[in-house]
C-alpha positions, 0 to 999 in steps of 0.5 A, spaced: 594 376 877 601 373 877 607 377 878 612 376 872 618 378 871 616 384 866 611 386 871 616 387 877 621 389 873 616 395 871 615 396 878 622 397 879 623 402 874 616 407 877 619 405 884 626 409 882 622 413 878 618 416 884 623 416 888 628 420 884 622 425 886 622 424 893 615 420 892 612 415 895 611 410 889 604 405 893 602 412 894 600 413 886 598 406 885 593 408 891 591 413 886 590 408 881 585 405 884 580 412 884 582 415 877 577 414 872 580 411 865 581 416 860 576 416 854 576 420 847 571 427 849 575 428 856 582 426 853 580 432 847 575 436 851 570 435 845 565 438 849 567 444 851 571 444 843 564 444 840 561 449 844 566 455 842 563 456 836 559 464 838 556 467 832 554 474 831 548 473 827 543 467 825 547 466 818 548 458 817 554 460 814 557 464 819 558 458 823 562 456 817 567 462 817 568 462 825 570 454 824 575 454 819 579 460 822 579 456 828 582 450 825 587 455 822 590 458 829 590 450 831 595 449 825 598 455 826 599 453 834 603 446 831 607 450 826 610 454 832 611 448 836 616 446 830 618 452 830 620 453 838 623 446 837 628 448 832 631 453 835 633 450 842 635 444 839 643 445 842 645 439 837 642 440 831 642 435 826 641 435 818 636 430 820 632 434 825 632 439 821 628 437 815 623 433 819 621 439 823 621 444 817 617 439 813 611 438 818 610 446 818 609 445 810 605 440 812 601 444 816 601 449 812 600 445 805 593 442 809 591 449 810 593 451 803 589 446 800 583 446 804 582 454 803 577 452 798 572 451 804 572 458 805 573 461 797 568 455 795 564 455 802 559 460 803 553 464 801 556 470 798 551 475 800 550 471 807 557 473 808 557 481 806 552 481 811 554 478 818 561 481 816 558 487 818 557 484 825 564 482 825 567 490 825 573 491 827 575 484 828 579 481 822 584 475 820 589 481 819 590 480 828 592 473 828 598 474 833 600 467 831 601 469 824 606 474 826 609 469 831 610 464 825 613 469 821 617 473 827 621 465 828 622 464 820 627 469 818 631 476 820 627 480 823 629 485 818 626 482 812 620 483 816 620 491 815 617 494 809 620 494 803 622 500 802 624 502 809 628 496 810 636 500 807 635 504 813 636 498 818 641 492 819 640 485 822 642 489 828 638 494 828 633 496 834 627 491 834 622 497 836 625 500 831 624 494 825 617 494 828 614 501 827 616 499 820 614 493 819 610 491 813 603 489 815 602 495 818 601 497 810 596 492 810 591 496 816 591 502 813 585 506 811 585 506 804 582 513 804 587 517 809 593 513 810 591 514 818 591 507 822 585 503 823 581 501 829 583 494 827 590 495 827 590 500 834 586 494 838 592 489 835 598 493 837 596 495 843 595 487 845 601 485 842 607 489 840 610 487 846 610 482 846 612 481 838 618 485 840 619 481 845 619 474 840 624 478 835 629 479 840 629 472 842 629 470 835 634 474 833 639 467 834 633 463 834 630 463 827 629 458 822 634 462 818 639 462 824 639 456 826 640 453 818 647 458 820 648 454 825 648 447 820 655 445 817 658 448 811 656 441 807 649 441 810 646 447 809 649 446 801 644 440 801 638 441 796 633 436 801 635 443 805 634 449 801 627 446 798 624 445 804 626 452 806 624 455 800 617 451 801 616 455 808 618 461 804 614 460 798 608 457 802 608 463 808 608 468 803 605 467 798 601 460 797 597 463 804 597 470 802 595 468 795 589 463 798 586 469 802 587 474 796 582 469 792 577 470 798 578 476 798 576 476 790 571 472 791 567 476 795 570 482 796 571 484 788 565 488 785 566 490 776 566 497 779 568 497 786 572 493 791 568 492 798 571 494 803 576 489 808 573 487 815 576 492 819 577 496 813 584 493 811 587 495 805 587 488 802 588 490 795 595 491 796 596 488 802 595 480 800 599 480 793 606 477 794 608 481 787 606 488 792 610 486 798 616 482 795 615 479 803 622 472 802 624 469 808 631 467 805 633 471 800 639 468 798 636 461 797 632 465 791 635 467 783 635 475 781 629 473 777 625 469 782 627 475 786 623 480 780 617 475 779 615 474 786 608 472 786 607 474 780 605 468 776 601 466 782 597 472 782 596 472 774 593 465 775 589 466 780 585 473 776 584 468 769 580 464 774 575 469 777 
C-alpha cells in the first residue's frame, strides 16, 4: 500500500495525539493488528440485548409489556443525555437551545405516539392476570421519570399543589421532597398510608433526587432558558419548544397512561386497582395535578383548563 500524503499526514496527527498522552503511537497500531473489526451485534450487545427480557408468567403477552417499558426507559436515558447537556453548556446559544429542547420532544413525541402498543397491544384478561405477578413493582418507580422532571423545572413546581405557597425556590429541597406530588400517586386508596410500591422507591432513591435537585436548582432547563438573552428568551421557536416539553411531560405521557389505565384497569361498576396499589384514578389526570413546568409561558386560562380538553377527549373514546 502506498504511503500518500493524506495517509502520512494522518500518522502524524495519531503520532501527536498519542504522544500528548505520553503514549507510544507503534504501540496501538500493534495493537491494531490483533483487534477484531467491529461488527453490528457487538457493537450494540444485541445478544445480551435480547436476553433481558424475564417474564414472571407463561402469557405471551407479558413479553410484550416488559419490552415497551424498556424502550421507554431508553427514551428516557437520551432525554436526560440533552437535559445534562443543556445545563452545563457554559456559552449557551439560541441555537443549541433549541435543537437540544426539540430532541427530548422527539423523544417523547416517539413514546407518545407509540403508547398504542400498549393501549391497543395486549390481551385484556392476559394482562389482569400476570400483573398480579408483577406486585409491587410498578411504572410509578421509574427513577428516570423523575430525573426528567427534576431537570425540567423549579423544583418548586414539583411540589403538591396545594402545599406549594408554603415553599419558595429557595426552600430546602428535602423539604420540597416530603411534599412532592407524586407521593399522592402511591397512596392506598383506601387508607391514605404509603404503599409498599412507594416505600421500596424512596428507600432507593430519595437521595439521590434530592441530590440532582440541588444541582439542578441552576441547572434546569427553566434556569438555563434564564441564562438566554432578553431578545432570546422572547423568541416564539423558544417558548413553543418549552411549552411542547411542558405539555408533552405532563400531560400528553400522563394522559397516554391514563388511556391505559381506562383500558384496562376501568370496570362500569368498579375500577381495578393499579400494580402497586396506585391511586391512578387521581393520579394520572393533568386536570387533577395541575403539574406545568413553566408557568409563565402559559395564559390564565390555559392555567384553569390544564388538561382537561385532553382528558374529556380521551373518556368520548373509551
Amino acid at each position: 500500500m502506498e504511503i500518500t500524503p493524506e495517509l502520512h499526514e494522518k500518522l502524524e496527527q495519531l503520532n501527536l495525539k498519542y504522544a500528548s498522552l505520553g503514549e507510544n503511537l507503534q504501540s496501538y497500531l500493534e495493537g491494531l493488528l490483533y483487534a477484531d473489526v467491529t461488527t453490528y451485534w457487538d457493537y450494540i450487545q444485541l445478544d445480551t440485548l435480547l436476553t433481558l427480557q424475564k417474564p414472571k408468567t407463561n402469557f405471551p403477552d407479558e413479553t410484550v409489556f416488559i419490552m415497551y417499558h424498556q424502550i421507554t426507559e431508553l427514551y428516557f436515558k437520551l432525554a436526560l443525555r440533552e437535559f445534562e447537556q443543556l445545563g452545563a453548556k457554559a456559552d449557551l446559544t439560541k441555537a443549541f437551545f433549541i435543537s437540544r429542547v426539540t430532541r427530548i420532544n422527539r423523544y417523547f413525541d416517539a413514546l407518545i405516539k407509540s403508547f398504542e402498543i400498549m393501549i391497543e397491544g395486549m390481551d385484556r384478561a392476559e394482562f389482569l392476570k400476570f400483573r398480579m405477578s408483577l406486585l409491587p413493582a410498578s411504572g410509578f418507580q421509574s427513577a428516570q421519570y423523575r430525573q426528567i422532571e427534576i431537570f425540567s423545572t423549579d423544583f418548586l413546581q414539583l411540589v403538591a399543589k396545594d402545599r406549594r405557597e408554603s415553599f419558595s425556590l429557595t426552600s430546602d429541597i428535602k423539604d420540597m421532597f416530603e411534599h412532592i406530588y407524586w407521593k399522592e400517586g402511591a397512596t392506598e386508596v383506601t387508607t391514605g398510608k404509603k404503599t409498599l410500591t412507594l416505600t421500596q422507591f424512596e428507600e432507593k432513591y430519595r437521595d439521590s433526587f434530592i441530590a440532582l435537585g440541588e444541582k439542578c436548582r441552576s441547572k434546569n432547563l427553566w434556569q438555563t432558558y434564564l441564562r438566554l438573552s432578553p431578545e432570546d428568551q422572547a423568541d416564539e421557536t423558544v417558548k413553543q419548544a418549552l411549552r411542547e416539553n411542558d405539555t408533552n411531560v405532563n400531560v400528553n405521557w400522563p394522559l397516554a397512561h391514563y388511556k391505559s389505565a381506562v383500558r384496562y384497569l376501568a370496570r362500569d361498576h368498579e375500577d381495578v386497582a393499579a400494580t402497586g396499589g396506585t391511586n391512578w384514578q387521581k393520579y394520572l389526570p393533568p386536570r387533577f395535578q395541575k403539574r406545568i413546568f413553566y408557568p409563565s409561558l402559559w395564559t390564565t386560562e390555559e392555567h384553569e383548563n390544564w388538561g382537561k380538553a385532553w382528558v374529556e377527549s380521551t373518556l368520548k373514546t373509551n
